[in-house]
C-alpha positions in Angstrom: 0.0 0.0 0.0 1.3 3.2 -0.7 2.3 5.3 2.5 0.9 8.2 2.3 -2.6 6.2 1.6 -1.7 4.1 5.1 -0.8 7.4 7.1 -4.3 8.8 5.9 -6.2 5.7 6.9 -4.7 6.0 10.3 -5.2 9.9 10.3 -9.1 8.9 9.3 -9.2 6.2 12.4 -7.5 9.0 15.1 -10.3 11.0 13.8 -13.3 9.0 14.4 -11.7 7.5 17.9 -11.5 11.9 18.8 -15.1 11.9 17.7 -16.0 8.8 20.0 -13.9 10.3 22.7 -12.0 6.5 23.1 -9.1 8.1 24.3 -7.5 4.9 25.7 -7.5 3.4 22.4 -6.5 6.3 20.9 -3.4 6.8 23.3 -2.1 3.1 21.8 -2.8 3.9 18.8 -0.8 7.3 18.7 1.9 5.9 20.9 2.3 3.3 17.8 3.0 6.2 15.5 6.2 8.1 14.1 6.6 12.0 15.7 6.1 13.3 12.7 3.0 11.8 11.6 1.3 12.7 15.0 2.6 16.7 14.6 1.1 16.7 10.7 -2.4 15.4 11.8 -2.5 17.5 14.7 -1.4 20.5 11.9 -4.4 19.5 10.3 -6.6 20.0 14.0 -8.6 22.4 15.4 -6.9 24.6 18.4 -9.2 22.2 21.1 -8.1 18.4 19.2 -4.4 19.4 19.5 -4.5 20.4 22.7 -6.9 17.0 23.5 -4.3 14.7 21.5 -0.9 16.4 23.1 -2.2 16.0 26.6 -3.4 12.2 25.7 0.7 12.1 24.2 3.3 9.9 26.7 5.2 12.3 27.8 8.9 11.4 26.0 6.3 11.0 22.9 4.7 14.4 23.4 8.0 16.3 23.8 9.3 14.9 20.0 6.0 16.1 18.7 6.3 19.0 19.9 9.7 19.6 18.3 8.2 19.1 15.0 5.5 21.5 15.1 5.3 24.8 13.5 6.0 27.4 15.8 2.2 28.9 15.4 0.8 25.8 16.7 3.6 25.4 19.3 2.8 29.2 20.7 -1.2 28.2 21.1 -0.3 25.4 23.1 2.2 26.8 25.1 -0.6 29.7 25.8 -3.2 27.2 27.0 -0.5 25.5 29.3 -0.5 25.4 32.9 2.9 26.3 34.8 3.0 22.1 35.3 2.4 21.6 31.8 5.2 23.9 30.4 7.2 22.5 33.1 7.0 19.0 31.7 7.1 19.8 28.1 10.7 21.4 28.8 11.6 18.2 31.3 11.7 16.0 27.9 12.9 18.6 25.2 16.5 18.5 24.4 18.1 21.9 25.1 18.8 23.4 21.2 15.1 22.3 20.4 14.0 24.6 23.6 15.8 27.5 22.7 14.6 26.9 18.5 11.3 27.3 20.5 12.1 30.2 22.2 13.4 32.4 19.7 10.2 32.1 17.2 8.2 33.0 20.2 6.6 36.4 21.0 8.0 37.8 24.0 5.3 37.3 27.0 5.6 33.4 25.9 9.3 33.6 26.6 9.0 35.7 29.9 6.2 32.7 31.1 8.5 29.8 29.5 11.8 31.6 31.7 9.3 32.2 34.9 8.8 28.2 34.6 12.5 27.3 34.4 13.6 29.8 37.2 11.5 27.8 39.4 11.8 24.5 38.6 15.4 24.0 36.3 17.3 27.7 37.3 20.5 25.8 36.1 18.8 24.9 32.4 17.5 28.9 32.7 21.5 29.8 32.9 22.3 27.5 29.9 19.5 29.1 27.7 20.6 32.6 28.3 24.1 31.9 27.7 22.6 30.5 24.2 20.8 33.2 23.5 23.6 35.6 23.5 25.2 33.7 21.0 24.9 35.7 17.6 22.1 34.6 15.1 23.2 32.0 12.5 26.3 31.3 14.7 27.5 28.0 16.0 26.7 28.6 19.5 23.2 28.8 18.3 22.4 25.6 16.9 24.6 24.0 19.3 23.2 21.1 22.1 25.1 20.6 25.3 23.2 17.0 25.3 26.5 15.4 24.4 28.6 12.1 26.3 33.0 13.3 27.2 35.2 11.6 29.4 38.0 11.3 30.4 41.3 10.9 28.9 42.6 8.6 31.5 39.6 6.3 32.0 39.4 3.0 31.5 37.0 0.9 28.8 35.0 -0.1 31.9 34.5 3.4 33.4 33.3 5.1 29.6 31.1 2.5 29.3 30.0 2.4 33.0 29.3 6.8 32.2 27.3 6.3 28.7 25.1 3.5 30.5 24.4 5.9 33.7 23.8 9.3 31.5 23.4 8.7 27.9 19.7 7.5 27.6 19.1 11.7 28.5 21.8 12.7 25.7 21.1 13.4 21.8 23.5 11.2 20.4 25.9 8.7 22.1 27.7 7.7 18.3 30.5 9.9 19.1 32.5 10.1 22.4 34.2 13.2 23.5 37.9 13.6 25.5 38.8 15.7 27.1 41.2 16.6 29.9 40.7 17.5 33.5 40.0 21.3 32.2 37.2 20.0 29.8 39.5 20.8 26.6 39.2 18.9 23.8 42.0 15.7 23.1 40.1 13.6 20.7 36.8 11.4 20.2 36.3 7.8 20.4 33.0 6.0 18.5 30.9 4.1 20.7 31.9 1.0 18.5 35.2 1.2 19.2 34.7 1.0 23.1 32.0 -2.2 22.7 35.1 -4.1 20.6 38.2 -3.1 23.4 39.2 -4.6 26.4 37.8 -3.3 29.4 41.2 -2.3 31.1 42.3 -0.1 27.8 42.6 3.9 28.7 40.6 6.0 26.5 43.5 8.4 25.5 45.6 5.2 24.0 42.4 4.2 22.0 41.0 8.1 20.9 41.5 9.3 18.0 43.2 12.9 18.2 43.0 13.7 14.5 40.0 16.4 15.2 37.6 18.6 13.2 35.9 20.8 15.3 34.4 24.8 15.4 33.9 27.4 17.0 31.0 29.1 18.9 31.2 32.4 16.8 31.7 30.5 13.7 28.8 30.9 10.9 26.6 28.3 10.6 27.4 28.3 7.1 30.8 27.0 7.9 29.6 24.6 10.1 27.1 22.8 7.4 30.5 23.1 4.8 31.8 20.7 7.3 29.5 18.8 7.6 29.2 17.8 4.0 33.0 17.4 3.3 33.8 15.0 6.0 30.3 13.5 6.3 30.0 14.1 9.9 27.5 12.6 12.4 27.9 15.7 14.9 30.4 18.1 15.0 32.4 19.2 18.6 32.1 23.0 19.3 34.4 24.9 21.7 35.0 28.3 23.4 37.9 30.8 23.0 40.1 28.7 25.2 39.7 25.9 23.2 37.2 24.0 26.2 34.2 21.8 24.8 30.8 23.8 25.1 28.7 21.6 23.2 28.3 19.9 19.3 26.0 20.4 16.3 23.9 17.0 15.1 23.3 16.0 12.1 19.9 16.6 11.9 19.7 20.3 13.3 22.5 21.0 10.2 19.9 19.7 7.7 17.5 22.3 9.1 20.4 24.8 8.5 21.1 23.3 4.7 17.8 23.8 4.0 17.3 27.6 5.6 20.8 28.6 3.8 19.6 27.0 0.1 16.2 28.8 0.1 17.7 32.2 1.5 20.3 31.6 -1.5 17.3 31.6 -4.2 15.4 33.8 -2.6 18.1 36.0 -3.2 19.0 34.8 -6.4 15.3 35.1 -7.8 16.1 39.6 -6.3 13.5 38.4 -3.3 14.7 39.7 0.2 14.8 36.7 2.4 12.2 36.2 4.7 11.9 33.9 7.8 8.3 32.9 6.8 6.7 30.5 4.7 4.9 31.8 1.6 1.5 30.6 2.9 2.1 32.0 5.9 3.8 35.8 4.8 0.8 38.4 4.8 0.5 40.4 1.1 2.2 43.0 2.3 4.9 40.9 3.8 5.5 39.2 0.1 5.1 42.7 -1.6 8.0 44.6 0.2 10.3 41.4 0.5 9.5 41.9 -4.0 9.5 45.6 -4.0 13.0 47.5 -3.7 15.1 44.4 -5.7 12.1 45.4 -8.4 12.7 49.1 -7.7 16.0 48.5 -8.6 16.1 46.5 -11.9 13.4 49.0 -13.5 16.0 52.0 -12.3 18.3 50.1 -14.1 16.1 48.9 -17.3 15.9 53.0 -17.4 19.5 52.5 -18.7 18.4 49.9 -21.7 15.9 53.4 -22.8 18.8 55.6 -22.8 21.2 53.3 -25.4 17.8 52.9 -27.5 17.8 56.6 -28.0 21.5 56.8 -28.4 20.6 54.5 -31.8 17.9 56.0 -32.7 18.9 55.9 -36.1 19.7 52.3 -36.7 16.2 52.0 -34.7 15.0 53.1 -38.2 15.9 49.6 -39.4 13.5 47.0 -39.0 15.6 44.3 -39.2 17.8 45.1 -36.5 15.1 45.5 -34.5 13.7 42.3 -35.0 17.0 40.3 -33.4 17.0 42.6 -30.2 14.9 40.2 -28.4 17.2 36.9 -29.4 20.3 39.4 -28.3 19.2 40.4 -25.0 17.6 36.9 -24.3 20.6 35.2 -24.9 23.0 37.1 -22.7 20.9 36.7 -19.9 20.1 32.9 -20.5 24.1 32.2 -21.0 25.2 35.0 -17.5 22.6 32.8 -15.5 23.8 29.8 -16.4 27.9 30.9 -15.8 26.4 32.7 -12.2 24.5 29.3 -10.9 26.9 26.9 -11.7 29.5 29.2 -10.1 27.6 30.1 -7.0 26.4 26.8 -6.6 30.2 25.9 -7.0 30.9 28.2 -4.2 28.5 27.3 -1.9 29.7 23.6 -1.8 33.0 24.2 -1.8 34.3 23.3 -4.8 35.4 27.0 -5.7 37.1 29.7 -4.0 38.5 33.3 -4.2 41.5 31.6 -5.4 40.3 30.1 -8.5 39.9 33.2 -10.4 41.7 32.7 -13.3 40.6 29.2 -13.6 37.3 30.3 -14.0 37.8 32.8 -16.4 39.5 30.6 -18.6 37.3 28.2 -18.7 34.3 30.1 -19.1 36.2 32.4 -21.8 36.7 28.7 -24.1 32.8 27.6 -23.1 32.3 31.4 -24.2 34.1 31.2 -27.3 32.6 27.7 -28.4 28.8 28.6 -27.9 28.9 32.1 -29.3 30.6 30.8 -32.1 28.4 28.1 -32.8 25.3 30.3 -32.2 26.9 33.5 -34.6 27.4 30.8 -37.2 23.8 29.2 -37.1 22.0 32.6 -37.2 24.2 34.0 -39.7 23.1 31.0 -42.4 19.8 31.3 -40.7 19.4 35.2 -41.7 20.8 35.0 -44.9 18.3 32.4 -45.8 15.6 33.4 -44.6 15.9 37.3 -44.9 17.5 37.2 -48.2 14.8 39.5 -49.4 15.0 42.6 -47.2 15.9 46.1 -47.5 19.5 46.1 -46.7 21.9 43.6 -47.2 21.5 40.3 -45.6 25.0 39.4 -45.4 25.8 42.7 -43.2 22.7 42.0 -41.3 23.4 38.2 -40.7 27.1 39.4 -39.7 26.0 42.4 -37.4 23.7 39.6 -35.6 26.2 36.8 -35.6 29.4 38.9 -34.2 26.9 40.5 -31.6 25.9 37.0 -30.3 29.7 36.0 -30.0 30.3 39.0 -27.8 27.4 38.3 -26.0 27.9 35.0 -25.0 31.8 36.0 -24.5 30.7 39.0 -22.2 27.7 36.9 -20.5 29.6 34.1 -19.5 32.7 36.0 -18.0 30.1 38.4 -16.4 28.4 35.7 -15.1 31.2 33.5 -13.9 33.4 36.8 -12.3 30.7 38.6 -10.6 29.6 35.7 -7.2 33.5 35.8 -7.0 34.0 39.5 -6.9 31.4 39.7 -4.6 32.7 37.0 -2.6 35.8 38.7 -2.2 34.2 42.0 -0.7 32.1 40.4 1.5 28.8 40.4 -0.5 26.6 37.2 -0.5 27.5 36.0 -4.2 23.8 34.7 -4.6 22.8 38.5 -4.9 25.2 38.3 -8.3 22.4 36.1 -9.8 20.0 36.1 -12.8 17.6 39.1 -12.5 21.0 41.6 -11.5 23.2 39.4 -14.6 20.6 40.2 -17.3 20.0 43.8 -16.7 23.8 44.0 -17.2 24.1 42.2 -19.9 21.0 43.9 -21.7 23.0 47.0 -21.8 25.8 45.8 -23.2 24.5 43.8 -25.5 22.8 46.6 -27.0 25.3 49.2 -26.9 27.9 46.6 -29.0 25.0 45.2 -31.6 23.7 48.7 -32.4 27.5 50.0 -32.7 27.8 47.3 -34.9 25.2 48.3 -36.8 26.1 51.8 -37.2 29.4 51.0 -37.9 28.8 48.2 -40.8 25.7 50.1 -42.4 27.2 53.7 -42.1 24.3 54.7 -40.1 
């Protein structure tokens, strides 16, 4: 049976137990169920059901679903809480998922959520202001302290005997962290590593020192890089002095991949980024985030009216004026494809500032091959089929193929240059993108095919 199909036959039977108010049947069943199934069907509730099904929830269960609801639905229930309630929704959440919580909430929700914790936790309170001066979109942000270290100079016995006594409580237990009687960082040991040695082996003989680590002020951006070029499970964070603070899972750096890739074409579509969903973003919300990049571009199209009245003249000439489209078209389509593959490049990795003149050199030969291929096609092209216009068809079919060359030549270095330029003074190189790249080219496009024109028609 298809899934999706099964999840909505179960989502149909957790409906019609809710409507029969068999909530002890229901429990089972939704104790049965994945986290994230439960937090989509109770997406799908009324304000009353997912307050009904979260309090019917086991607690360990409830505080997973929880962590998988939108923030919206998570503020509601938070609101219709008792001081217990909050109180034992925090007991069970990790400490990074508590503080995601807290900073998408409004503020009275924090002050009631930090009135709870001072009572009950005033030690967790301490740890969640201490993340919340981290700076946004830095290491220390995402970071858990939910993490297993030892000691460099136990034993087998006495790792395994610590992971057994507090790692049921701790996000992952994969990884081991050593460190040394001032909590800084000597190395990590796997979990497998430990089961397969003999009890009386000391940790720092069996660690493994070779480290990748961060920073807490480090950019989340660097973070995910790392991530993806070492294929890491979590990823150890430390403080100035070089002390363990806490580490960064795998699955909170998915979240960040994905926040990072839409900001990126947001930006590359001339969007400002914003921290909503589209279904969710008010009209006026979408129309500002549209408005100034839009602003912008016309300011600059402004430019494309000024070099059509420069030509005024060769304006005169139909024909020319009937490749103007293919001209402009094509230096945009050919900079966009140079600036994504580039950016994209960048993002992952796989270029840097230093590969300047490697880039231009290639894109100068891909340059050179297309605009050479596409001057020659169009030039047989015009001279076929516009052998029976005004002016000569040869000059025109020349004027048209020479233009696309220098197009294509100008697009693709344009295109390939600009995300690194930007790169190296500190602008995000996803602004360097498609809408920005063609009004660019446009211009100088135009300016080279109509001086062209004037030039090999004596205009």
């Amino acid at each position: 049976m298809n899934e999706d199909l099964r999840i909505r036959e179960k989502y149909e039977e957790i409906r019609n137990l809710l409507n029969e108010k068999e909530y002890r049947a229901l429990r089972g069943m939704l104790n049965d169920m994945l986290p994230y199934d439960i937090s989509v069907f109770m997406s799908e509730s009324q304000a009353k059901e997912r307050a009904l099904i979260y309090r019917i929830l086991s607690k360990e269960l409830a505080a997973e679903v929880f962590a998988y609801l939108d923030g919206d639905i998570q503020h509601q229930l938070i609101s219709s809480f008792s001081e217990a309630e909050i109180a034992s929704v925090l007991d069970e959440l990790f400490l990074d998922d508590t503080v995601d919580f807290l900073e998408e909430m409004p503020a009275y929700i924090v002050d009631k959520v930090l009135k709870v914790l001072s009572k009950t936790r005033p030690e967790t309170r301490q740890m969640i202001n201490m993340f919340l001066k981290y700076p946004f979109d830095s290491a220390g942000s995402i970071m858990t302290i939910e993490y297993v270290s030892v000691n460099q100079n136990y034993t087998v016995e006495d790792a395994i005997s610590k992971i057994r006594r507090v790692g049921l409580n701790k996000e992952t237990v994969y990884t081991i962290y050593v460190t040394n009687e001032n909590r800084i960082l000597e190395g990590v040991v796997s979990l497998r590593k430990l089961l397969f040695a003999n009890n009386g082996d000391i940790i720092g003989h069996l660690m493994d020192s070779n480290l990748i680590y961060a920073y807490t002020n480090d950019d989340q951006e660097k973070i995910s890089a790392l991530f993806r070029k070492y294929g890491l499970l979590s990823l150890p964070i430390l403080d100035k002095e070089n002390r363990l603070v806490g580490i960064v899972t795998v699955d909170d750096i998915v979240d960040v991949i994905e926040e990072e890739n839409t900001e990126d074409f947001e930006k590359m579509a001339a969007l400002r980024p914003s921290e909503k969903t589209y279904l969710k973003s008010s009209v006026w919300d979408l129309a500002k985030n549209r408005l100034l990049w839009l602003l912008v571009l016309m300011a600059s199209g402004m430019l494309i009216g000024l070099i059509l009245g420069a030509f005024e003249k060769a304006l005169v000439v139909g024909s020319l004026v009937v490749f103007m489209p293919m001209i402009t078209g094509t230096g945009g389509n050919a900079g966009s494809q140079a600036s994504t593959l580039v950016i994209r490049g960048m993002a992952l990795g796989e270029i840097s500032s230093k590969d300047y003149a490697k880039v231009l050199w290639k894109e100068l030969r891909v340059a050179l091959s297309i605009g050479i291929i596409l001057g020659a096609f169009n030039f047989v092209r015009i001279v076929i089929q516009y052998r029976n216009i005004e002016q000569d068809p040869v000059k025109i079919a020349f004027i048209v193929a020479i233009s696309l060359v220098f197009t294509v030549v100008a697009a693709k270095i344009t295109g390939g240059m600009l995300p690194m330029l930007a790169k190296k003074i500190k602008v995000d190189p996803a602004l360097m993108a498609a809408p920005l790249i063609s009004t660019i080219l446009d211009a100088v496009g135009l300016v080279f095919y109509f001086g062209m024109a004037t030039l090999v028609l004596g205009l």
